[in-house]
N, C-alpha and C positions, 0 to 999 in steps of 0.2 A: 504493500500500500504506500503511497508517496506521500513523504513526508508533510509535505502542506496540508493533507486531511487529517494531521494529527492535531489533537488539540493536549494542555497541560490541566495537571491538577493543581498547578499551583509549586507543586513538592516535585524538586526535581528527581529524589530518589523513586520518590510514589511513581510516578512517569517511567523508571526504567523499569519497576515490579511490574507496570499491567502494560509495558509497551505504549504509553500514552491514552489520551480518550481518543476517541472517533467520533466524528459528525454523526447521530444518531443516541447515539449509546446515554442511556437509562440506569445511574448509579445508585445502588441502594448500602445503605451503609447499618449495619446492625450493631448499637451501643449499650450499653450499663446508663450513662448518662447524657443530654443534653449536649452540657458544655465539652463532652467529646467532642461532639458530632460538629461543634461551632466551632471550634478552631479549622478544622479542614473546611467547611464552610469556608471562611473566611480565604484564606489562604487560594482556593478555587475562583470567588469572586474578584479577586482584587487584580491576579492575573489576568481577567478573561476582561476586567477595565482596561488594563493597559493592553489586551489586544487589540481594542474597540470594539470588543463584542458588548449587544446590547443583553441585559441581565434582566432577568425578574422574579420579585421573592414572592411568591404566593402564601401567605398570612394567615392562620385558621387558626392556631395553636392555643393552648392557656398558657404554656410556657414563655418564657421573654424573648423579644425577637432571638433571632438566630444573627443579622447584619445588622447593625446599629453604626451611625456616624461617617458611612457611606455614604456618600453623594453620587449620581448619575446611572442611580437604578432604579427601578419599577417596582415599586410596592403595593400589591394587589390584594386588598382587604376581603375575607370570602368568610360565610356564615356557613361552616357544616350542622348546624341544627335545623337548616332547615329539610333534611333530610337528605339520603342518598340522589335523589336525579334535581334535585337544582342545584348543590354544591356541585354535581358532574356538569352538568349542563352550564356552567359559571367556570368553573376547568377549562371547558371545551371550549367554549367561546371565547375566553380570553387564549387560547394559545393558537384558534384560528384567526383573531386579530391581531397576535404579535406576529405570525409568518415564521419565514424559514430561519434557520440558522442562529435563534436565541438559545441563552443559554437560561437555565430557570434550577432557583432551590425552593422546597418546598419544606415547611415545616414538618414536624414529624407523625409521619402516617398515627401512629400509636394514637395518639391525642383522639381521632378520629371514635376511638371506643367509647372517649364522655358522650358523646353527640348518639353514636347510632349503637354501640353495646353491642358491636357484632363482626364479629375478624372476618367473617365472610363477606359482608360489605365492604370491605378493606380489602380484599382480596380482589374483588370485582371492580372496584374503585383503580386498584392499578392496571389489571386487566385490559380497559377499554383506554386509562392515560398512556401508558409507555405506550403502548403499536402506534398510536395518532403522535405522539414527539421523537418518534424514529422518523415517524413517518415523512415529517417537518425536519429531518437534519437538525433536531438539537442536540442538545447536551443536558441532562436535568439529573440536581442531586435529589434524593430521596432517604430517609431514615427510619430505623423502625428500634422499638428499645425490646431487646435480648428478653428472653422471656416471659412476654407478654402474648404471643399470639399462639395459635394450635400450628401445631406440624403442617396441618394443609394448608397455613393461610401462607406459611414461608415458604411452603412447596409451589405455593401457585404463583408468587412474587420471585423464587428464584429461576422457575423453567421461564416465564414474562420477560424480567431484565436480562440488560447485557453484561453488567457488572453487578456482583455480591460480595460485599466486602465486611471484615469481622471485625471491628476495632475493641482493642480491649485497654483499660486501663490500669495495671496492674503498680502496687508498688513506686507510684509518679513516673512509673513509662509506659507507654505507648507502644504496644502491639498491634500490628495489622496483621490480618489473614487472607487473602483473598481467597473463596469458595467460589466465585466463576467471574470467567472473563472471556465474555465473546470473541470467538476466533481471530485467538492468537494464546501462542503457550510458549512456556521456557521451563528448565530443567527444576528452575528455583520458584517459580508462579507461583505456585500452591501450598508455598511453605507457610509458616509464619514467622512475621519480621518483625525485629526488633528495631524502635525509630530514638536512633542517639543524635542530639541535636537536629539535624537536617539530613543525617545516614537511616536508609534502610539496610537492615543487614540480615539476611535469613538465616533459619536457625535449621541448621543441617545435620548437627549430634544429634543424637537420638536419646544424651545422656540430658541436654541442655532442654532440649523438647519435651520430654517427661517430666522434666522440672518445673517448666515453666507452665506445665498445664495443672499443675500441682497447685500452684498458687492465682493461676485465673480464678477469676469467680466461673463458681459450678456448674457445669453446662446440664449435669443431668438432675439439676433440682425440680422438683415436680414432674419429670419426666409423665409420669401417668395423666397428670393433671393438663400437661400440654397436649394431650390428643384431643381435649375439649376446647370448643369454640370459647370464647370470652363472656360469653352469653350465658352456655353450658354452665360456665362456671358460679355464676349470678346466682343462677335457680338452687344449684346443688348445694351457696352457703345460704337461700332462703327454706332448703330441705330442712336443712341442720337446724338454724332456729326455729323453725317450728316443731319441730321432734320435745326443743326444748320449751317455747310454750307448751305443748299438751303433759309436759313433766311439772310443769307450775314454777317454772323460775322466772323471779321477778324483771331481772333485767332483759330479759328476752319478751316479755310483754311489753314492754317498755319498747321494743327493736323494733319491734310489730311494724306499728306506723309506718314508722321510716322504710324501712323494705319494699311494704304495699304500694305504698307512694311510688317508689321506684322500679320497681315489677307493672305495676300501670302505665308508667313509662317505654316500657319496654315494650307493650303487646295490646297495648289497649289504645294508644294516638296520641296528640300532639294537642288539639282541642281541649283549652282548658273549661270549658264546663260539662264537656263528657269526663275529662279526667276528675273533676270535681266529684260529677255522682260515683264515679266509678270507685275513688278511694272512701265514700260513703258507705257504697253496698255492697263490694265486692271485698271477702274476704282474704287474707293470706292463704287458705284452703281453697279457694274459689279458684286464683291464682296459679297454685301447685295442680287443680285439676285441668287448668286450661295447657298449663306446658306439657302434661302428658299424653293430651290427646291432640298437640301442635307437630306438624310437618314441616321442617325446614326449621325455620327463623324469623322473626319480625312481628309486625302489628296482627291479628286474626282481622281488621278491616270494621269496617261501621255497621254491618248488616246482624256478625256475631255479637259483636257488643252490642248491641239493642238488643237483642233474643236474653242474651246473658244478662243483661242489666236489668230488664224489668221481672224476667225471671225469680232473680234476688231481690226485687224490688219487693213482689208481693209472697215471698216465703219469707219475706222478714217481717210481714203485714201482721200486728198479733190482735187485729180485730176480726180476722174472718181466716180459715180455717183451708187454706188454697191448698193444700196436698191433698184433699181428698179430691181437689179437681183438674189439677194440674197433672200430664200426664209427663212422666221423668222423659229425659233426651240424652242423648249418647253423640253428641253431633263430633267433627271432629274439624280442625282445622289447619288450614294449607296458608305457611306466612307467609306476608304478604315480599320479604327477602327472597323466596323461592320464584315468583315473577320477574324480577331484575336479572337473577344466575340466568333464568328462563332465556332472555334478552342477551343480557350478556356472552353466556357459553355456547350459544347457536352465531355470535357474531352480527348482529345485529344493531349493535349501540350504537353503530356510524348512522344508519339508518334513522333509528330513534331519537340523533340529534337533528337528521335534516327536518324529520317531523314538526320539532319542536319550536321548530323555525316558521317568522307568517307567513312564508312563500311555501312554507312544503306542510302546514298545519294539516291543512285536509288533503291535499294531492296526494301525499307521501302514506300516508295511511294506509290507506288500500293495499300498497304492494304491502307495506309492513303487517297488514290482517291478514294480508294472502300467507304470507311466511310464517307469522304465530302460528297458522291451522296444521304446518308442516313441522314442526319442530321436535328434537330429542330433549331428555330429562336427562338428569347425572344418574349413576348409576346408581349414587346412596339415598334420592330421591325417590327412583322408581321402588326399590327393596320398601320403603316407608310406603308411597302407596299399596303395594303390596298386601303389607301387613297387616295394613288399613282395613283391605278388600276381602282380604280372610276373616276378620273379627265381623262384618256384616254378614258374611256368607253369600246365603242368594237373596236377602232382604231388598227390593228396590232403593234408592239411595238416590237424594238429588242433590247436585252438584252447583251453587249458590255463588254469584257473584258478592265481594264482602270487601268492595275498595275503599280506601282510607279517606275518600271526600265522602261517600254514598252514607243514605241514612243517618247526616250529621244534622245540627241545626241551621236549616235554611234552604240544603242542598241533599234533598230528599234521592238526585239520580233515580227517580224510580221508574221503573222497566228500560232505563239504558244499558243494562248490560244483563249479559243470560245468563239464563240459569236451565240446567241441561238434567231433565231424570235420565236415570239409569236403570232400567227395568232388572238389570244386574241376574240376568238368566244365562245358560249355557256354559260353558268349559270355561274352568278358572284364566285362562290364554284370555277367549273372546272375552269376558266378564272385563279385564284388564283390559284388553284395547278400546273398549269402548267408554270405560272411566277416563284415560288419558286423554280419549278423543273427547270426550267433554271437557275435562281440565284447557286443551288449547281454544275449543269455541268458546268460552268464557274468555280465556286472556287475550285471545283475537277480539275481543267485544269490547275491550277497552279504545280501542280505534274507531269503533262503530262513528255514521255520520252524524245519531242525533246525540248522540254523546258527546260527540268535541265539540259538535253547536250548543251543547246544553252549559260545559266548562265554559266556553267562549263569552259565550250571554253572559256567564256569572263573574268574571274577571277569574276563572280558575287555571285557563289556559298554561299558565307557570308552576302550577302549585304542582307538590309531587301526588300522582294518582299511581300508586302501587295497588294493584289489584290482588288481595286476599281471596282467601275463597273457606266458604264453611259446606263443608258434607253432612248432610243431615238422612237417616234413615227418615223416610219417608211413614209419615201417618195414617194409617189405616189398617184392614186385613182384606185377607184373600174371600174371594168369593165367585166360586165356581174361577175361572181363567182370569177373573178380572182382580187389578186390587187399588184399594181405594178407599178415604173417611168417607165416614158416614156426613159430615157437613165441614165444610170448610169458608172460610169467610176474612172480610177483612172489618175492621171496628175504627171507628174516628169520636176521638172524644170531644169533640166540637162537630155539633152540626151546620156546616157553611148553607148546603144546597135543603132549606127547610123550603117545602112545596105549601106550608097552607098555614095559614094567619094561626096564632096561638101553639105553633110548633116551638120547645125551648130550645134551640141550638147548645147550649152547653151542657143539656141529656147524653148528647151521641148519637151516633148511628152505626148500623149492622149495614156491611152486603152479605147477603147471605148465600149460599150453594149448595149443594148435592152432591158426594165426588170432591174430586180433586178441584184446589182453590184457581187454577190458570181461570176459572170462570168467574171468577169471583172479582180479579186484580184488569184484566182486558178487557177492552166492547166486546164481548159477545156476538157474532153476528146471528140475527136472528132469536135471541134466544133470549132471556129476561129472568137473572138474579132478583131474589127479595130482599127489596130495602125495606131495613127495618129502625123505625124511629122507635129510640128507647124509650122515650117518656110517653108514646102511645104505638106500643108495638103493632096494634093491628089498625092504624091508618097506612092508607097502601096511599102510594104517588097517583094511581088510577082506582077509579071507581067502577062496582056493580060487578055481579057475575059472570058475565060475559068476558070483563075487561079482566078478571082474575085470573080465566081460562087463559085469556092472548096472551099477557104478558107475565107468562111464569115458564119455568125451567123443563127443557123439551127432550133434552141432550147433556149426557154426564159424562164427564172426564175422567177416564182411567187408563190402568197400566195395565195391558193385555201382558199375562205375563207366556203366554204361548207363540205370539209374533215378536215380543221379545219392547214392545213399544206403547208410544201413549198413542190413546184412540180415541175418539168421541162415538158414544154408544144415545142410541135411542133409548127416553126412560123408559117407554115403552116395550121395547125389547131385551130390557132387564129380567133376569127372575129372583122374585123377592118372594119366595115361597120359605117358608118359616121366620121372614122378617115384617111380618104382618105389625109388630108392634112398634117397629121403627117409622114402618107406611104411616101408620094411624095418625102417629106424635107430627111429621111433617106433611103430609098430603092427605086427601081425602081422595076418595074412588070415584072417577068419573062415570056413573049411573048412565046416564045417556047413553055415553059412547060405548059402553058396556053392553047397553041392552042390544043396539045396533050392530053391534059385532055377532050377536044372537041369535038376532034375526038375519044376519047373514050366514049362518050355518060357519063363523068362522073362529077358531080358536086357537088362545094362547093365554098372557097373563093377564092381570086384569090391568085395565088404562088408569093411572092414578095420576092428578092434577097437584103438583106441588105449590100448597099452601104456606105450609110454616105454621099456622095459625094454632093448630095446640100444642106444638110448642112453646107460643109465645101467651099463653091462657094456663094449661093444666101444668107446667112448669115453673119453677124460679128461673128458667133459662136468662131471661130480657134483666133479669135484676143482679145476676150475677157477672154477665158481660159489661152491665153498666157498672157495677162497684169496681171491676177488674180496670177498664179505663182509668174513671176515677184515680182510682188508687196511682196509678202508672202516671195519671198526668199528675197529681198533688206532688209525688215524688221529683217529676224534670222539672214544675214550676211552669210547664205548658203544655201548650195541647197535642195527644199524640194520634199517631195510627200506631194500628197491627194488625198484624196476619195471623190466622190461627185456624187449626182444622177441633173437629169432636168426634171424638167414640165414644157411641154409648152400650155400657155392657148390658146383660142379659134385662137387667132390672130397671134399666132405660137412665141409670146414672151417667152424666157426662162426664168423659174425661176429656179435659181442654189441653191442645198442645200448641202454646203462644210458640209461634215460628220467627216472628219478627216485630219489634216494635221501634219507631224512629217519631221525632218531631215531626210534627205537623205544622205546615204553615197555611195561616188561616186568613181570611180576609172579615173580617169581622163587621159589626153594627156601622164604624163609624160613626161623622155627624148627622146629625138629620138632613133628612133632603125633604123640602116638600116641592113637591109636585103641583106645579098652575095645576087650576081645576077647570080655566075656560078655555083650554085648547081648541081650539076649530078643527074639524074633523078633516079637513082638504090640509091642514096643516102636518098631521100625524100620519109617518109611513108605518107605525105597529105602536100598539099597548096588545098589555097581556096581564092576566093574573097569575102570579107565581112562576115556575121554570125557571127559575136565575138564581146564578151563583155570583157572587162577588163584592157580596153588602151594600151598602149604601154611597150610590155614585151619581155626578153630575157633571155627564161629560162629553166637551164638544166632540165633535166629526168633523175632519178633514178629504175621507173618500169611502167611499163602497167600494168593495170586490163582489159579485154579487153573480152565484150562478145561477142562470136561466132554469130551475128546475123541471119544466115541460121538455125542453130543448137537451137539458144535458141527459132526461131520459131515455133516449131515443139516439142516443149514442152508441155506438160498438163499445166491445169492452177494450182494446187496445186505446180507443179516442179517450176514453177515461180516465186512462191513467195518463194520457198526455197531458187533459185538462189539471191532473193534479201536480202536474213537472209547472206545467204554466203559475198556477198559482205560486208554487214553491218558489218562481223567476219571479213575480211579482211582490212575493215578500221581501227579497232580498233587498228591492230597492226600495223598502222602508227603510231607510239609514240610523233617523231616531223617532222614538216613536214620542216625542213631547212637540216635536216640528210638526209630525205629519201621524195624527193618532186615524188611525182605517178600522172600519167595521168589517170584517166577511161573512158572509152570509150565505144559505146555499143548502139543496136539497139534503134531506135526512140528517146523515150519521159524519162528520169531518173524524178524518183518521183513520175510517175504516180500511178492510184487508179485504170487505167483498165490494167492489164498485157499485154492485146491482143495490146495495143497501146506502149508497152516500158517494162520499167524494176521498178515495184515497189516496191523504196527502200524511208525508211523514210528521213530524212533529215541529220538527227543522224544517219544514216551509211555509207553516204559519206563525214561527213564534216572537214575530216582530208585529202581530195586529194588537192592537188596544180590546175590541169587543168579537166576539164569535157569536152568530148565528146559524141556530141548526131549527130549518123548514119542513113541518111534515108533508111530504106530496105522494098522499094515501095513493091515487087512482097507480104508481109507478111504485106502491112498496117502500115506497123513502122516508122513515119515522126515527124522529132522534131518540136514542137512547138515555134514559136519565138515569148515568150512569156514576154519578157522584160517589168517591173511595179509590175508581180504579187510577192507576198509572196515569191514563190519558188527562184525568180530569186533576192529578196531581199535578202536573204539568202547568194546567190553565190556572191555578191558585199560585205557584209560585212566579209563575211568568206574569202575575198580574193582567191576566187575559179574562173581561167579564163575560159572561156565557150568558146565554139566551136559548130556549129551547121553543120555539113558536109553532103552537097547533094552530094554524088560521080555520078550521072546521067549527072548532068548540067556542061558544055563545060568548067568553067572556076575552076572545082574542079577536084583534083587528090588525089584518094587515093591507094596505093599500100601495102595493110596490108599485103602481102606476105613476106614485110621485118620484119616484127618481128620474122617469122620462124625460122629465123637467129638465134636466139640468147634463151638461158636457159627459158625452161618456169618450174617455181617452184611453181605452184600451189598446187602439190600434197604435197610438204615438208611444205606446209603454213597450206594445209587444209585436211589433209591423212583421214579424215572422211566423203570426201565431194566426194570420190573419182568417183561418180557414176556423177558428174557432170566437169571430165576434160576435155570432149571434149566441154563442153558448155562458161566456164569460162577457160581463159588461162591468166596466170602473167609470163609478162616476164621482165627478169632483162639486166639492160641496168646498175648496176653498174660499170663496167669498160669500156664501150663506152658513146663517148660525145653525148648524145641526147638532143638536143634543140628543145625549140619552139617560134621562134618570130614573132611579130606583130607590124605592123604600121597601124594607125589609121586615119592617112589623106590617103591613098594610099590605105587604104583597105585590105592589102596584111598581112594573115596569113600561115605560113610555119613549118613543124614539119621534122626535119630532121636530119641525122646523119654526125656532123662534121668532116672533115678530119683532120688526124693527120699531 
């Protein structure tokens, strides 16, 4: 190699030991102390000034700088607490704005354990830096303090560098060792050297060698103890005192606190008013049970900690007696550290930073989802799932998105990212392929598009999203091929969406279902969950007999466990033969349709209409979901949701299995609005009674989006979904929504997955309108779903999106869309490519007139109308 690519360490002896540095080369120095490590520092930088190389100290550390009283270097101040991927992401960016040929020291990796408590994050941390400052022709010092990390973390930092060097400080002299030195060797390399003054000298006696390792400090102390991650080591002295609390010594109840505190830290997030409750309710035992059933390393994610939280929340409840209804869980969880290796060890991070970036946020995605779905695990990974997969046996098992922003308060993420059952049938092989292949569509779903538009919207785009994951065996039992709870549902202990004058919004409310809860959390197409108002469980949103039959539960959700998959099964084509007393408690037998099957000479089971209704009468069911809210919101201090299935055993006792609970963001009373009372009727494009969610509002309009529902019925199903790409392009150039606040509005169901039922548009291409209108256009099937609780409509509370649901058939709704004709429609100036769909999609602008929309929420009464001057 020619000499001008040689670069010095400063020490001209150190220079003949490792053959000088090289343009590239990644020096890691392993010390006892610090002020080792800063003298050679020192000595490195001061040369590489007088070469005219430019320097940079990258700065994280609690210890004292490393260069002090230097002049003409870059001092680049970095926060490693705010986690693993924007300390990297802060790394990366500054060494791809310094360019090529810098030279960079870096405080001492070690330090990095206050911040994340985890040598494998250190391990991953170098991983993705040295190959990107090779890559760039630098030179960068790096240190790590001598037994501090596990055997793998120094195995995977010394196969990574180009140089490994053992500084020791024995006796006030200084020994060097070097353990590797990228190609290039000599007879003496690998010795160890003694440094007299400004002399290296290697030590080649064999008599002088034993000696001298005689009096190094001890290389094999804790030996056993270093096979353990840093992490490992944490839990194992929180083992230990607790062994010694249950023995009753005083000073270890005393330790208690402190530990929990810090074990929260560790697996529970970064959010201090989750950490708050969490060091409230969550035991030192709670604790030691979570690390034993943790995969990997890191946070369990926001989706566990709500399950686990309100869990403890109400088995600490000493007013009501929740074990005899709480059904015990066995969940197990995947840290959220094992997503980053995921990333990291498939090679990826390069990737993962263009992502990060606003030119490649959403473009870059996609290839990077496409590549998660393909990806290998380490092998001490896979052996842990495994393990996992044998203790379920053939149990169904769903596999739970649990990232570190989701289910926090504010940022609910709810149905951004998947969650995959596992019918968990067939040969221990197959069983196992199809858990992993869950495992990667879950961290492929982290990329998903309404998810980065969802972070985007909320200023979260920077923040770190490691995606955890919680494995929960699955709720229910087998029945005949099929398996599945008996009711599953989700609870909101704030009612936002109250349908009718003297409903108390701070009762709650039930969605309630049949089966498994996917029916419960999604619109439905065609198919109608029972809302249930707690403080009057049998007021239904629809009235009369008829309207009971239409809009009740048609189609149940289970795990075939003979195709190996989840199905939708007709209730009707169920057999509930010896479950006659589960029928009775939620549906009633449709007599009719019974007799008529009779008289058609045709048979099978009997047709039964699901009610709920004695349930919510010959039971405490309604009284006990309500104190369970309760109770879970009094503890967070607000309003929450959860998910949760029921089994009831033979004697129709419920057992509850709360799956998930998070904050709830609510749009509540507000100020009063009153509503003019002498509207002119040519004035008002809709009032209505009830249908709206988003309390009390009074609020202008700037445009309509507005589909033609006649017109968009009579669509092909391809033109459909075009119509909903068009909308999605129309939302986009709502820039901010306080300049230009837009209504849309538009047949049946927005968001749906069957076009024939609405307008399917993703969530990400309405989520910059101010108000939503959903139009029922009975003669085409197009009826909104009042679907208040699920994902979708969680979406429209926190996006501060008011909802409107408009029957124009029923006596106490008026709609007159013939007054938007009035006024400019510029759909074609928005969308001149779209042009084959302006009779279908029309945007009318209402900038120079005052279009309001307001709403009171005790009174019912919503109004959309154009003010007089």
């Amino acid at each position: 190699m020619d000499c001008m690519t040689k670069a010095s360490t400063g020490m001209k002896s150190l220079d003949q030991v490792v053959d000088y540095l090289r343009l590239g080369d990644n020096v890691v120095w392993q010390v006892d102390a610090i002020d080792d490590y800063k003298y050679f520092v020192n000595l490195f930088v001061e040369n590489a000034l007088i070469s005219n190389r430019r320097v940079v100290y990258m700065r994280f550390a609690q210890h004292p700088p490393l260069i002090e009283g230097i002049e003409d270097i870059t001092v680049c101040a970095l926060n490693a607490c705010g986690g693993f991927e924007s300390f990297s992401t802060q790394v990366y960016d500054i060494i791809s704005r310094e360019g090529k040929e810098v030279y960079y020291v870096f405080d001492c990796l070690s330090d990095l354990l206050t911040a994340w408590a985890n040598d494998l994050m250190i391990g991953n941390f170098f991983m993705i830096t040295c190959p990107y400052l090779f890559e760039l022709d630098t030179i960068a010092y790096f240190t790590i303090l001598r037994n501090k990390h596990s055997f793998q973390t120094v195995a995977r930092i010394r196969e990574t560098t180009q140089l490994l060097i053992d500084l020791y400080n024995c006796e006030d002299c200084y020994y060097i060792h070097p353990l590797k030195v990228w190609d290039r060797y000599s007879p003496t390399m690998f010795l160890p050297h003694a440094l007299d003054r400004e002399n290296l000298t290697p030590i080649t006696n064999s008599v002088d060698a034993a000696r001298l390792f005689t009096i190094m400090p001890t290389i094999g102390i804790e030996n056993e103890r270093r096979h353990l991650d840093y992490w490992d080591k944490m839990f194992l002295n929180a083992v230990a005192l607790y062994k010694e609390v249950l023995e009753g010594k005083e000073t270890a109840a005393m330790e208690q606190k402190k530990v929990i505190e810090q074990l929260c830290k560790l697996v529970i997030g970064r959010d201090h008013r989750i950490l708050s409750l969490a060091k409230k309710y969550l035991s030192l035992k709670d604790l030691l049970d979570i690390k034993s059933r943790l995969i990997g390393s890191g946070y369990i994610g926001g989706k566990a900690v709500g399950m686990l939280m309100a869990r403890s929340i109400l088995l600490k409840d000493k007013d009501f007696e929740w074990r005899r209804y709480l059904e015990p869980h066995d969940s197990y969880y995947i840290g959220s550290d094992v997503f980053y290796s995921y990333i990291v060890q498939n090679g990826w991070w390069k990737l993962r930073m263009k992502q990060r970036s606003n030119e490649g946020y959403f473009q870059v995605a996609s290839e990077l989802r496409e590549k998660m779905l393909k990806g290998s695990f380490p092998a001490a990974v896979k052996e842990q799932f495994q393990q996992m997969l044998e203790y379920f046996g053939q149990s169904p098992i769903i596999v739970r998105s649990s990232s570190l922003l989701e289910d926090a308060f504010g940022n609910a993420f709810a149905g951004k990212y998947e969650s995959v059952f596992c019918v968990n049938q067939g040969s221990p092989a197959e069983r196992y392929k199809q858990f992993e292949d869950a495992i990667r569509v879950v961290y492929a779903s982290a990329m998903n598009e309404d998810a980065l538009a969802y972070r985007l919207q909320r200023g979260l785009d920077k923040r770190d999203e490691q995606m955890a994951i919680l494995v929960q065996r699955v709720s229910g039992a087998h029945h005949g091929q099929y398996f599945f709870p008996d009711l599953a549902g989700v609870g909101v202990s704030y009612n936002t969406y109250v349908w009718k004058e003297g409903l108390n919004p701070d009762a709650g409310m039930l969605r309630l279902v049949h089966g498994l809860g996917t029916r419960a959390v999604d619109r439905v197409e065609g198919d109608y969950p029972r809302i249930v108002a707690l403080d009057k469980p049998l007021l239904r949103p629809h009235a009369g007999v008829d309207d009971s039959r239409k809009y009740s539960q048609r189609e149940v959700d289970v795990l075939n466990t003979v195709s190996n998959k989840l199905e939708v099964v007709s209730l009707n084509n169920m057999d509930y033969e010896g479950r006659e007393g589960l029928m009775n408690l939620i549906g009633v037998k449709d007599y009719e349709a019974n007799r008529r099957m009779k008289e058609l000479g045709m048979k099978g089971p009997d047709i039964w209409t699901l009610t709920f209704d004695h349930l919510m009468t010959a039971t405490s069911f309604p009284q006990i979901m309500g104190k369970m809210l309760k109770t879970i919101k009094s503890a967070y201090q607000y309003p929450v949701d959860i998910e949760f299935t029921i089994n009831f055993s033979r004697d129709l006792h419920p057992h509850i299995n709360l799956l998930q609970c998070r904050p709830l963001q609510t749009k509540g009373l507000k100020s009063k609005v009153h509503i003019p009372s002498n509207i002119r009727e040519e004035k008002v494009l809709f009032k209505s009674k009830g249908h709206f969610m988003g309390g009390n509002i009074s609020q202008s309009l700037k445009r309509i989006i507005y589909i033609d529902p006649k017109n968009y019925s009579k669509l092909a199903l391809s033109q459909k979904y075009e119509v909903a790409r068009t909308v999605g392009k129309l939302n986009k150039q709502i820039q901010n929504r306080e300049n230009l606040s837009v209504m849309l509005a538009g047949p049946g169901r927005w968001g749906t997955s069957n076009p024939s039922l609405g307008v399917p548009v993703a969530f990400s291409e309405i989520n910059h309108v101010t108000v939503m209108i959903e139009i029922a256009f009975s003669s085409a099937g197009l009826i909104p779903e009042l679907s208040f609780g699920t994902h979708f409509f969680q979406d429209l509370v926190e996006t501060d999106i008011f909802y409107v649901a408009l029957f124009p058939e029923k006596n106490n709704v008026f709609f007159n869309h013939l007054l938007m004709n009035d006024h400019p429609n510029i759909f074609n100036q928005l969308c001149p490519d779209k042009l084959q769909f302006e009779e279908i999609i029309k945007v009318y602008d209402f900038t120079n007139k005052d279009l309001v929309i307001m709403s009171d929420i005790l009174s019912q009464n919503v109004v959309c109308f154009l003010e007089e001057k």
